[in-house]
C-alpha positions in Angstrom: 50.4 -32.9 38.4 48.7 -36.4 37.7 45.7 -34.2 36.6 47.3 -33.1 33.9 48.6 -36.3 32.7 47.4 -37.6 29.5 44.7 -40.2 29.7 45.8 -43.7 29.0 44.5 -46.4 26.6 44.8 -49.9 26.0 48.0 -50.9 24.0 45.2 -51.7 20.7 43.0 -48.8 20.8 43.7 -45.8 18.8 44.2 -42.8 20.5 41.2 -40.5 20.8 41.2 -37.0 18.6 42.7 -33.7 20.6 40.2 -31.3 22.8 40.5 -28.8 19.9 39.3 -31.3 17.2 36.2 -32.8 19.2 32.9 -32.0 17.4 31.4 -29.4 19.6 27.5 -29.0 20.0 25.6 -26.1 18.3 25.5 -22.8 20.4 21.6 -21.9 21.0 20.2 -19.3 18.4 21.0 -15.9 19.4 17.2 -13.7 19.6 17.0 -12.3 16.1 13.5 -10.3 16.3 14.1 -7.0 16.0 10.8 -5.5 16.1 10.3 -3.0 18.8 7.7 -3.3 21.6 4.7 -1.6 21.5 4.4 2.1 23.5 1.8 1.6 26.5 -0.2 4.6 25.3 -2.9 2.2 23.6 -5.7 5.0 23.7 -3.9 8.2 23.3 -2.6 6.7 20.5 -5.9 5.7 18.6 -6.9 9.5 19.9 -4.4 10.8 18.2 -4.9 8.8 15.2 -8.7 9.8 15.0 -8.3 13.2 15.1 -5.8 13.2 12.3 -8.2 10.9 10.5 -11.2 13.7 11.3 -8.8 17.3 10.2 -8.0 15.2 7.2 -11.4 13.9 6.0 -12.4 17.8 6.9 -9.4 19.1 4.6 -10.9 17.1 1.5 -14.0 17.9 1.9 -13.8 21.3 1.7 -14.5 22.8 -1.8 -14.3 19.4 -3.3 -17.4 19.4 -5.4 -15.5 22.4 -7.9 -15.6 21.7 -10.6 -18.5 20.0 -10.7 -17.7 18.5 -14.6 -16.2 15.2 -14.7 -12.4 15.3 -14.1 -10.0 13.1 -16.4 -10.8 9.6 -15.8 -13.8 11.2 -14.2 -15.4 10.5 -17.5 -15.6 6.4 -16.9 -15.8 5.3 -13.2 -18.8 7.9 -12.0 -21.2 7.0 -14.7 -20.2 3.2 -14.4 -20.6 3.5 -10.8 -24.0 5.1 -11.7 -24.5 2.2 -14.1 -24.2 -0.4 -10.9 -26.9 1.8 -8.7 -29.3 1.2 -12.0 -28.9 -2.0 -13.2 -26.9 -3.6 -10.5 -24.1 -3.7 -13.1 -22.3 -1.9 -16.0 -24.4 -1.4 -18.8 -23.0 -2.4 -21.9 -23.4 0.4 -24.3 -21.7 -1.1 -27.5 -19.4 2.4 -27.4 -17.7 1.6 -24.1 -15.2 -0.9 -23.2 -15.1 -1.9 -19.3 -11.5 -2.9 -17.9 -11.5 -2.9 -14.7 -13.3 -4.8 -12.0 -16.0 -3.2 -10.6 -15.9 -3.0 -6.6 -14.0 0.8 -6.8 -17.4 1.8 -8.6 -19.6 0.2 -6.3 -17.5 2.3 -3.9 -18.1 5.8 -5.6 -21.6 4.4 -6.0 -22.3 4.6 -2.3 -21.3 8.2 -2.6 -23.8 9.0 -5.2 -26.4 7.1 -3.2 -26.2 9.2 0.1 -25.3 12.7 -2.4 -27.0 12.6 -5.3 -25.3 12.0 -9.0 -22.9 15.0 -8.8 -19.1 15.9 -8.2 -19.9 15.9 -4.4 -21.3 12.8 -4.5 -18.7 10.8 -7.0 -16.2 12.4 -5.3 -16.8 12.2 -1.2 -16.0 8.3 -1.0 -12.7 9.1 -2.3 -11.8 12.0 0.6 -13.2 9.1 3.1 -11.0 6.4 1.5 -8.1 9.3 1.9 -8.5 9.8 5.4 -8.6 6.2 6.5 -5.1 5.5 5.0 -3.9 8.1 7.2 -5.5 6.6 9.9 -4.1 2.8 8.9 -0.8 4.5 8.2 -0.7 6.0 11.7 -1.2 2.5 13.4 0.7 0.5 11.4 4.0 3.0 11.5 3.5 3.0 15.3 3.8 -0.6 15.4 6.8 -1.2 13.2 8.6 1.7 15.1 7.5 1.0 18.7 7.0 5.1 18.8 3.4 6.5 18.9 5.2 10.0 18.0 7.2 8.2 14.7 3.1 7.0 13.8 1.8 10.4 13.7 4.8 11.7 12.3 4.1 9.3 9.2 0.2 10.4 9.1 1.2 13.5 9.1 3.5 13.4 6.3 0.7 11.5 4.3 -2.0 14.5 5.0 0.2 17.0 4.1 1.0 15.2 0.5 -0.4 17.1 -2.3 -0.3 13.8 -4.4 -2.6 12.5 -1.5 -4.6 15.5 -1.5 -5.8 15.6 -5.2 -5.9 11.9 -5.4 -8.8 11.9 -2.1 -10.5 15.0 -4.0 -11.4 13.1 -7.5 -13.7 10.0 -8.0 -11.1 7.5 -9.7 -10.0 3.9 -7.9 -6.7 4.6 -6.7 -7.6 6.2 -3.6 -9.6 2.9 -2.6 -6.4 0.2 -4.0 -4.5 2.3 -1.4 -6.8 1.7 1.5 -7.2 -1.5 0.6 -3.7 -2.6 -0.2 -2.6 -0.6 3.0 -5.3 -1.9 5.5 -4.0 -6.0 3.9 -0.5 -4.8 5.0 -1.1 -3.5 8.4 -3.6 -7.2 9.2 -0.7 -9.0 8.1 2.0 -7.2 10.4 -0.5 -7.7 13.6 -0.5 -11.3 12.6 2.9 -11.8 12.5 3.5 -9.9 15.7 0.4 -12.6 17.2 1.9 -15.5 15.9 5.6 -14.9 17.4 4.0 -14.2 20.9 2.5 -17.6 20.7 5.2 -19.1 19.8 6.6 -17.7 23.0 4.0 -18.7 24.8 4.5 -22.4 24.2 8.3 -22.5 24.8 9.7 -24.8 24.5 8.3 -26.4 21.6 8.4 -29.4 19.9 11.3 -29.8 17.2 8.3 -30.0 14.6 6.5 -27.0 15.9 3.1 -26.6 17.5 0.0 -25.6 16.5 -0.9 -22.0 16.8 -4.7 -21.9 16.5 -6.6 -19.4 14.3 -5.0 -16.6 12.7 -8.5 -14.1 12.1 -5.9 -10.8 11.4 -4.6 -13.2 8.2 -7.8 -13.8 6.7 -8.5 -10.0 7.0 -5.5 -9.2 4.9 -6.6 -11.9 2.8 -10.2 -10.6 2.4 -8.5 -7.1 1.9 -6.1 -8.0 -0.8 -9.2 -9.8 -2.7 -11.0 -6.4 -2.3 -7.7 -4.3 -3.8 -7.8 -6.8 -6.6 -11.2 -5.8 -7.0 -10.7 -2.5 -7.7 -8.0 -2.7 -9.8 -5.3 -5.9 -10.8 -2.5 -4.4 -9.6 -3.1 -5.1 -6.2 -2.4 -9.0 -6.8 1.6 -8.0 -6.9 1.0 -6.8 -3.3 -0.8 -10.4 -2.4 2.1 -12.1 -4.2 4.7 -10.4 -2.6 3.1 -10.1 1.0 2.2 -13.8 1.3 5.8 -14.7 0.8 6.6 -12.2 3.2 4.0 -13.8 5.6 5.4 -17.1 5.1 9.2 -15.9 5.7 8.1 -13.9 9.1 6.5 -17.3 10.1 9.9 -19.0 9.5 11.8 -16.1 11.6 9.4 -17.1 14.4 10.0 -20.6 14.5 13.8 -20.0 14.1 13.6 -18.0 17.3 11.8 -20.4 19.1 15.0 -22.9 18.5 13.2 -25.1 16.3 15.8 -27.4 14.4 14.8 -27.0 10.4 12.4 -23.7 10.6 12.0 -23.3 7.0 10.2 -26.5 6.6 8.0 -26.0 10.3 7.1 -23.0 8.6 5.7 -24.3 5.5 4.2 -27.2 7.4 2.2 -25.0 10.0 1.4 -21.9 7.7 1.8 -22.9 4.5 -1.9 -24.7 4.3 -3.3 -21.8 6.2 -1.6 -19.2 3.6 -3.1 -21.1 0.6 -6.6 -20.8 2.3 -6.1 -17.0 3.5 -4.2 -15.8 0.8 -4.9 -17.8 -1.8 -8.2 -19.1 -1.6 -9.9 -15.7 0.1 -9.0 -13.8 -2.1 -10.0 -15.8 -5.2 -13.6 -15.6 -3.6 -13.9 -12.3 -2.2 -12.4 -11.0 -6.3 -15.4 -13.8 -7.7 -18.2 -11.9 -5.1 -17.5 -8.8 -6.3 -18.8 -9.5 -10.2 -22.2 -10.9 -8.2 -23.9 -8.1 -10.3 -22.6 -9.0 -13.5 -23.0 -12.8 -12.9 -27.1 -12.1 -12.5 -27.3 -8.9 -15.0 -28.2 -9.7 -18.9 -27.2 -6.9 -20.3 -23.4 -6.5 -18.8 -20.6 -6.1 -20.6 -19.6 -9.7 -22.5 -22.2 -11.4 -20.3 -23.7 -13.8 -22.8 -20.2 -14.8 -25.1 -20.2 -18.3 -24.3 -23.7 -18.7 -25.4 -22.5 -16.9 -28.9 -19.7 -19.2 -29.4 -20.3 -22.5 -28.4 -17.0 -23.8 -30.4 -14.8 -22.8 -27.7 -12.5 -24.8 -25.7 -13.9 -26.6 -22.2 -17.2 -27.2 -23.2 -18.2 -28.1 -20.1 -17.2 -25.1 -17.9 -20.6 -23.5 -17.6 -21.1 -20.6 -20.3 -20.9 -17.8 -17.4 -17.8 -18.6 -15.9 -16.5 -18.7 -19.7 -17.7 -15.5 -20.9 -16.4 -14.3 -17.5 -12.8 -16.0 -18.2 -13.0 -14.1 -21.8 -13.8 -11.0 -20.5 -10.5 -11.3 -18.3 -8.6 -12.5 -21.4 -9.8 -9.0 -23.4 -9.3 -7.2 -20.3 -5.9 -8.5 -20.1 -4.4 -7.8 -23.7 -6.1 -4.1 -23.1 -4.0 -3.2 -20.3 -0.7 -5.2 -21.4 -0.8 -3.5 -24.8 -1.4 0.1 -23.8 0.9 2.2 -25.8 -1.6 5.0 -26.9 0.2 8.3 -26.3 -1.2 10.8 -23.6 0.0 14.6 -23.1 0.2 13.5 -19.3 1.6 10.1 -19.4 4.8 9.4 -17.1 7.4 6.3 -16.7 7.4 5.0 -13.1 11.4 6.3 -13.1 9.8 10.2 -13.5 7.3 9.7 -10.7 9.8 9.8 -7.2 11.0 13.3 -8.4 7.5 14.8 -9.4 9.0 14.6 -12.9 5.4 14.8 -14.9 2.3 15.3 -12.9 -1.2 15.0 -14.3 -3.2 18.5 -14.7 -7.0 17.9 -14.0 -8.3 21.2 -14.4 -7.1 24.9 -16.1 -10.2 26.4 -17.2 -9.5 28.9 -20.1 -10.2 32.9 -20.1 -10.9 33.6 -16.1 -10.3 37.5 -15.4 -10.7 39.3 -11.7 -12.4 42.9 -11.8 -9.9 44.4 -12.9 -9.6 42.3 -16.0 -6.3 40.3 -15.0 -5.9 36.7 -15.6 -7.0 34.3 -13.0 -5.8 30.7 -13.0 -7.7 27.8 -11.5 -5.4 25.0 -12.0 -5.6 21.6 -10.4 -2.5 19.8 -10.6 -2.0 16.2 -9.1 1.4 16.8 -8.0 3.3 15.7 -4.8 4.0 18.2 -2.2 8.2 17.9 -3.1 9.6 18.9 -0.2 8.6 15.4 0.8 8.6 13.4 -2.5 12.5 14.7 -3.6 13.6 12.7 -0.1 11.8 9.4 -1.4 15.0 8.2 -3.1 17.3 8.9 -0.4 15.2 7.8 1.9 15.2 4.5 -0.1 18.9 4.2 -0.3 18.7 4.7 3.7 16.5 2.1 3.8 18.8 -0.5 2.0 21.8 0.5 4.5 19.0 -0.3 7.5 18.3 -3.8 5.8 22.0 -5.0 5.3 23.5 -3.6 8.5 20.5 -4.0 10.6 18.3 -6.4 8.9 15.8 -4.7 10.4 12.6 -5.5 9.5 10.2 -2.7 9.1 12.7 -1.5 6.2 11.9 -5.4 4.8 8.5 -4.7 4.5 9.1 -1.2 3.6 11.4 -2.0 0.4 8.6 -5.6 -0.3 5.9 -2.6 -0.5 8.3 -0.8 -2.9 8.7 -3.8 -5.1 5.6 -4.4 -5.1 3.9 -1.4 -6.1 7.4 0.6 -7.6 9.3 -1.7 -9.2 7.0 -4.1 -10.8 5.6 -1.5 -13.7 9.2 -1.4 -14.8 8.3 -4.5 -16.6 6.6 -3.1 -19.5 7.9 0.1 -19.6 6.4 0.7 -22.8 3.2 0.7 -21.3 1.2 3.7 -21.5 1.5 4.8 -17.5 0.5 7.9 -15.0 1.6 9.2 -12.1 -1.5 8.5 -10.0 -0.3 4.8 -10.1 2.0 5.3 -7.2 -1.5 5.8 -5.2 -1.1 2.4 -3.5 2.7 2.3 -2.4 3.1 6.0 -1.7 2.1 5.6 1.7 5.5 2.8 1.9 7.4 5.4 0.5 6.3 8.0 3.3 6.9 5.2 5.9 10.5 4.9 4.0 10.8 8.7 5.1 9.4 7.7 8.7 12.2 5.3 8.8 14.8 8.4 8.5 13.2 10.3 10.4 13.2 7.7 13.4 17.0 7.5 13.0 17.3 10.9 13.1 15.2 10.9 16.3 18.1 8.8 18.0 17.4 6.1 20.4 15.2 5.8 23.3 18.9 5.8 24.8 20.5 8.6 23.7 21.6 11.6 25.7 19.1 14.2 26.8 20.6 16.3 24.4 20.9 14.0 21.2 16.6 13.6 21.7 16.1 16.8 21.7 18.4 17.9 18.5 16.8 14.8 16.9 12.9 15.9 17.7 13.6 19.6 17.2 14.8 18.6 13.8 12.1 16.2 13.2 9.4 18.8 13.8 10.8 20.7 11.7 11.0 18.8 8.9 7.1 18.3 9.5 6.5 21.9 9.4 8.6 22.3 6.3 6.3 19.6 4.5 3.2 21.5 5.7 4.8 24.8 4.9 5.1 23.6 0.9 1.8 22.2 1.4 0.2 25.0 1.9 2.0 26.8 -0.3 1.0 24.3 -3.1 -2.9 24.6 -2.1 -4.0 26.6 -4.6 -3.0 24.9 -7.3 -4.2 21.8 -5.7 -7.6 22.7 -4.7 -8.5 24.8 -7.9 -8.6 28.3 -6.0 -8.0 31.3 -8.0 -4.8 32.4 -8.5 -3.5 35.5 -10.2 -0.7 34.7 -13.0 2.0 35.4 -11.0 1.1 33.8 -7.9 1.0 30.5 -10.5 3.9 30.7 -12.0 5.6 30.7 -8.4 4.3 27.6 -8.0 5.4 25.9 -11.3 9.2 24.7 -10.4 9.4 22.6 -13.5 8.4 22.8 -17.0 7.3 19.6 -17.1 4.4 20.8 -14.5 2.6 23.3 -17.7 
């Protein structure tokens, strides 16, 4: 048929190239966000939440003034903390050496403001810090899994920690670099979830991008993560970590929108945002927190620029130097730590419980009859959850490569973040109460399995109800060891039998 025919050309004209040679235009970009919607059950869910926030604040509370001595590292923050409510600053003794920030003490300050200066006291703003990151970890696992169930599924888990438990019932910083670190996270993830609906909102947009108007929940984060650093410097690899991660979820938003070259409309609409939110925010909110040492005249290293004038820039006012040295000190402290400790642990011990810190084994206890009593307090992680943290981890790879799903992103950033980076000076002197900060990622790492074992919103009738039969009971069997463990946890009196059931390792004596 003449249809089919070949088209001419003039006798001079080269032919044109074949169909199957002719440079084709690019196919639109397939949808690549894989976060799930939020569940509609808005206040049930923040019901839920509180009341697992309230039975957990309760659980810490109780009994959580015995003993009422100071508790390992009990012996610096309290008294410093009682230092700040003095003098509005820690006093500098001459037989003391100050090496962290001091916003964690203001914190167990507040306690021994409304409670007096005892264990109580010291010790209560910790339970309260405890109970919030169950709280913060129920919202933020319900929005990275779309399920209000998988979110109290992971506060659970978190409550029924023994880890978590000890670490809410003594007065040292950790507890409050969680809360911290975890509240940054969870601003940052409503962010990014704001952002991309604007983005949709204006579609299309231009090929350079749009403007996308205040972003409050990233200053949050950024006010947070200045607080964590506050209490204690490892919070700063979370900042570092997370603001790349904020810029890259900009870049997956502009990418979906179509936009031609999304890396650089991502660094050209949120990069000078980030530097301000993350960057700058921070920088000030960690400045604020030494107000008290700024205007004290007897805090630690206060007045060093005015003893050595022959320093270098002379012209940086003498607080901000002294302040700068201070830093410096307090730098080559933590980075040369290598004093042995009977309790010290490398971070490859602490996903297997492989050397928990004992807090408390008072010596030569007897019931009526004269048998030994035991009233340990061991900081140890309840291990029917802690042995899955490794498989759970090597799940959550498989989720990232064949999924690229992004809660397990954020999940293994977290890891890195608060894991992986004290493998870099592994002759360090470390403990296990370190893992304070990322443990709740690891728990959401668990969360993660747990969903998958749930099955899909899809599945069969039957498939849901294997999958939530054996979620619940996996539940139960973390509370079951929980409780089990309580004793030795909470300090209560144990005959020595009764202990030794409880000690699975020798590394735990």
């Amino acid at each position: 048929m003449a249809v089919l025919a070949p088209e001419r050309t003039d006798a001079g004209d080269p032919p044109g190239p074949p169909p199957r040679a002719r440079r084709r235009l690019p196919l639109p970009r397939p949808r690549t966000d894989r976060t799930p919607p939020l569940p509609g059950d808005r206040l049930l869910s923040w019901l839920l939440a509180g009341v697992l926030g309230v039975l957990t604040l309760v659980s810490r509370l109780v009994g959580i003034g015995y003993p009422d001595t100071l508790l390992f590292d009990e012996a610096y923050y309290p008294p410093e903390a009682h230092d700040l409510l003095t003098w509005g600053h820690e006093y500098n003794r001459g037989y003391t050496f100050i090496v962290h920030p001091p916003l964690g003490k203001w914190l167990i300050a507040a306690g021994e403001q409304l409670f007096g200066y005892d264990s109580f006291g010291w010790r209560f703003p910790s339970a309260v810090a405890g109970a919030i990151s169950v709280v913060v970890l129920v919202r933020l696992a319900r929005r990275l899994t779309g399920s209000t169930l998988l979110g109290v599924v992971a506060g659970l888990l978190l409550a029924f920690d023994g880890f978590q438990f000890t670490v809410s019932r003594i007065g040292l910083l950790d507890v409050f670099l969680q809360v911290l670190v975890l509240g940054a996270v969870a601003c940052l993830v409503v962010d990014r979830d704001r952002v991309r609906a604007r983005v949709r909102a204006s579609l299309p947009v231009p090929a350079t991008g749009s403007r996308l108007g205040p972003r409050g929940w990233r200053i949050a984060a950024g006010v947070l993560f200045g607080c964590a650093c506050s209490v204690k410097w490892s919070g700063l690899y979370f900042l570092a970590f997370f603001a790349v991660l904020s810029l890259f979820w900009d870049r997956a938003a502009w990418r979906e929108a179509g936009v031609p070259r999304p890396t650089a409309t991502a660094l050209r609409r949120g990069l000078p945002g980030a530097t301000w939110a993350l960057a700058a925010v921070p920088v000030l909110t960690y400045v604020a927190s030494f107000t008290g040492w700024f205007l004290g005249e007897t805090a630690q290293g206060r007045w060093w620029a005015q003893r050595n004038p022959e320093t270098a820039f002379p012209w940086v006012p003498g607080a901000l130097r002294s302040w700068w040295h201070m830093h410096v000190e307090w730098w080559d402290f933590h980075n040369g730590l290598s004093t042995p400790h009977p309790w010290e642990s490398g971070p490859w011990t602490w996903l297997v419980n492989g050397r928990p810190i004992l807090l408390w084994n008072p010596q030569g206890l007897t019931d009526g009859t004269g048998g030994q009593v035991i009233r340990y307090i061991l900081m140890v992680g309840t291990p029917t959850l802690w042995l899955a943290f490794a498989p759970a981890l090597l799940w959550l790879l498989w989720r990232i490569v064949a999924r690229r799903d992004p809660a397990a992103v954020l999940v293994a950033v977290a890891v890195a973040a608060g894991w992986g980076t004290w493998f870099l000076n592994p002759e360090r002197t470390m403990f296990a109460f370190y893992t304070a900060p990322v443990l709740p990622f690891f728990v959401l790492a668990v969360t993660l399995v747990l969903q998958d074992v749930l099955g899909r919103p899809g599945a069969t009738q039957w498939r849901r109800t294997v999958g939530l039969a054996s979620v619940s009971g996996y539940v139960a069997v973390v509370a079951g060891t929980f409780a089990f463990f309580y004793p030795v946890l909470a300090g209560r009196p144990l005959p020595h039998a009764e202990w030794l059931l409880r000690m699975w390792f020798p590394s735990w004596f």
